[in-house]
C-alpha positions as CSV (number, residue, x, y, z in Angstrom):
1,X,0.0,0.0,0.0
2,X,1.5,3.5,-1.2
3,X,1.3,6.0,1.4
4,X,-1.0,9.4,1.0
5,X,2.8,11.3,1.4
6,X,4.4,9.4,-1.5
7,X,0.9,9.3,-3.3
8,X,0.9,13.1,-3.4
9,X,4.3,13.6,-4.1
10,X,4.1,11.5,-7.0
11,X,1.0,13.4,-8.3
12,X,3.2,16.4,-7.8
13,X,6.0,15.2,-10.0
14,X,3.7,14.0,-12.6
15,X,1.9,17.4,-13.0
16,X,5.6,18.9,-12.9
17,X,6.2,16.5,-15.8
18,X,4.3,17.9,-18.6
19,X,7.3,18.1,-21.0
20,X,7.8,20.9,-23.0
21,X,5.8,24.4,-23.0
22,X,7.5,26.7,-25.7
23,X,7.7,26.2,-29.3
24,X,11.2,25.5,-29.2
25,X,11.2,22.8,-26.8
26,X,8.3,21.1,-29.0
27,X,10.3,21.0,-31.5
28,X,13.2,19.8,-29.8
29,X,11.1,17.2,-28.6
30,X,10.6,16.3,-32.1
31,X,13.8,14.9,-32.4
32,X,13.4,12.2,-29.7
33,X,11.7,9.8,-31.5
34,X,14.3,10.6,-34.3
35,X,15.0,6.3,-36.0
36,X,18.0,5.8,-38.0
37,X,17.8,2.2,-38.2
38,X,21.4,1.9,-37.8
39,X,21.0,-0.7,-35.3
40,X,18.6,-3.2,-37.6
41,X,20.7,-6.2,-39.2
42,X,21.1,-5.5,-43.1
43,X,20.1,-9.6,-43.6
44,X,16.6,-8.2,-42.4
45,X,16.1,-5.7,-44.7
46,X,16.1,-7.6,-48.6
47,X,17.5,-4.6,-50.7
48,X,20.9,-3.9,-48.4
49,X,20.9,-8.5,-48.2
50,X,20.8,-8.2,-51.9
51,X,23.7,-5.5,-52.1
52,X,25.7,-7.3,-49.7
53,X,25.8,-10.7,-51.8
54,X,26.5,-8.5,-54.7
55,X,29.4,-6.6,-53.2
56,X,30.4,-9.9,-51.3
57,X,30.4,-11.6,-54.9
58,X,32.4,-8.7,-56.0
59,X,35.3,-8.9,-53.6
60,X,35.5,-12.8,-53.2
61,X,35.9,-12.3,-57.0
62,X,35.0,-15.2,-59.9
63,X,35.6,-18.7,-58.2
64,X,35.3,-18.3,-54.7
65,X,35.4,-21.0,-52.2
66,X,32.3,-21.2,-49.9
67,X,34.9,-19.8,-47.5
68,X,36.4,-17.2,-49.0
69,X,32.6,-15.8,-49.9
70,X,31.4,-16.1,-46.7
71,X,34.5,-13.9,-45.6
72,X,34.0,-11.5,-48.2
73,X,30.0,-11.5,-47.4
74,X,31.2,-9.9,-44.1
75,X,33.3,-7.3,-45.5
76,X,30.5,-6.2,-47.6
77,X,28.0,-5.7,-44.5
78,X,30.9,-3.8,-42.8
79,X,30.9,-1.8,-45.7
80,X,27.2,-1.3,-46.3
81,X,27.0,-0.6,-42.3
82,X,29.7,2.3,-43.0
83,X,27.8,3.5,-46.1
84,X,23.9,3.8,-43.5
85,X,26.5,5.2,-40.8
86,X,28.0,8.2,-42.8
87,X,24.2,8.4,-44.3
88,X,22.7,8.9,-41.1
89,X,25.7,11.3,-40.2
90,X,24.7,13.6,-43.2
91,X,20.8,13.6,-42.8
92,X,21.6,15.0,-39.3
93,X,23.8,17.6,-40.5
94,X,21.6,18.4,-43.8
95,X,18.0,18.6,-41.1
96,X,19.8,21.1,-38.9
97,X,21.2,23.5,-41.8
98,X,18.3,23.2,-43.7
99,X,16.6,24.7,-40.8
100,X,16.1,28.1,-40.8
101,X,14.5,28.1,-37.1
102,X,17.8,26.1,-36.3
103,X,19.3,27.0,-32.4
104,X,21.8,25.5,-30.3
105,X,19.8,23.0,-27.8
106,X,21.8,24.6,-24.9
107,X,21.1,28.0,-25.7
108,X,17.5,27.1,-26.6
109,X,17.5,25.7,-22.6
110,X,19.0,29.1,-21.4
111,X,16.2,31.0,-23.1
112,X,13.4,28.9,-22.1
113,X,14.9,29.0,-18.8
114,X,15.0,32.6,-19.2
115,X,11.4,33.2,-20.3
116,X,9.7,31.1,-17.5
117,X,12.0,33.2,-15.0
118,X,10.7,36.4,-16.7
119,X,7.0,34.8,-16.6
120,X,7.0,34.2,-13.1
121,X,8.5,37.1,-11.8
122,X,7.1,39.8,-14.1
123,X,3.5,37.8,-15.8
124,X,2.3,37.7,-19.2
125,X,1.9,41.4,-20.0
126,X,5.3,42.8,-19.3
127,X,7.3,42.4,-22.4
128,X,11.2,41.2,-22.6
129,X,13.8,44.3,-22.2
130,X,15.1,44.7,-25.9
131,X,18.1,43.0,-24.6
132,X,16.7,39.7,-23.7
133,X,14.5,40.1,-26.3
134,X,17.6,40.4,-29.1
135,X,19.4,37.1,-27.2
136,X,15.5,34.9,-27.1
137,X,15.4,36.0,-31.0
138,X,19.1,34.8,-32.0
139,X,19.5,32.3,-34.5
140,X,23.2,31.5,-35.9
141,X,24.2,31.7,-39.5
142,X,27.1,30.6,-41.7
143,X,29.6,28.9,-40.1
144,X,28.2,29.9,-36.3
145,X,25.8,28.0,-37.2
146,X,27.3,24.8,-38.2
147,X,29.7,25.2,-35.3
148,X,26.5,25.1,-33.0
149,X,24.9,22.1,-34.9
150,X,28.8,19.8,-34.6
151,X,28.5,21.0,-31.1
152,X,25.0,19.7,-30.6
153,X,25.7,16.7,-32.2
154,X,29.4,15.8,-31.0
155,X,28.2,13.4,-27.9
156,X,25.9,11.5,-30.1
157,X,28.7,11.4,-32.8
158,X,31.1,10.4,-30.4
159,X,29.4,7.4,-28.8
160,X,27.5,6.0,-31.6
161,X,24.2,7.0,-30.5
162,X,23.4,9.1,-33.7
């Protein structure tokens, strides 16, 4: 039996836990569910199965022992695995340039941070100096910009996470 103290705490922390309130943190949101299929076995999927025997035929070249095929049938899925890797790599890079609402995640925590601070303290009807208003509407361009998005993505680059 769950006491009525850690009953209404836990109703506390699951009203706390609405997830995201501002457009920017919906979006990043978005991005959770984000699937690269990187960890699915090419044998399950028939087109990269059938590209794999056809590089693996390839390599083992004209006359290949069952031995020698089957080695070069692993090679080939190495290589294939490289190919979705480097794929996934780019579509993550291309999403984030190709977005022209594109900010840093960290920066887009400061600002929510920011606004809820200003919320609570002055309301809904007392605008943003200009200042913080000029930092919440900062997006980076050019190169600032794809400095931000390695940055963003460096962990999950790093440790294979994608």
């Amino acid at each position: 039996m769950t006491s009525a103290r850690k009953l209404n705490a836990n109703r506390a922390n699951a009203r706390a836990s609405t997830g995201p309130r501002t457009a920017a943190g919906k979006k990043r949101a978005t991005r959770n569910a984000l699937r690269h299929g990187l960890s699915l076995s090419i044998l399950g999927n028939q087109t990269l199965s059938a590209e794999a025997a056809n590089l693996a035929r390839e390599i083992a070249g004209e006359g290949a022992t069952p031995d020698i095929l089957e080695l070069a049938r692993c090679v080939a899925e190495a290589q294939i695995d490289l190919i979705r890797i480097r794929q996934a790599r780019h579509d993550l890079l291309s999403r984030d340039l190709n977005d022209p609402e594109f900010r840093p995640y960290k920066y887009s925590k400061d600002v929510d941070a920011m606004m809820i601070s200003h919320l609570r303290r002055f309301g809904p009807d007392v605008t943003l100096p200009p200042l913080e208003a000029q930092y919440a509407d900062w997006k980076p361009q050019g190169a600032e910009k794809f400095a931000c998005i390695l940055s963003d993505l460096a962990p999950k680059l790093c440790d294979g996470s994608l």
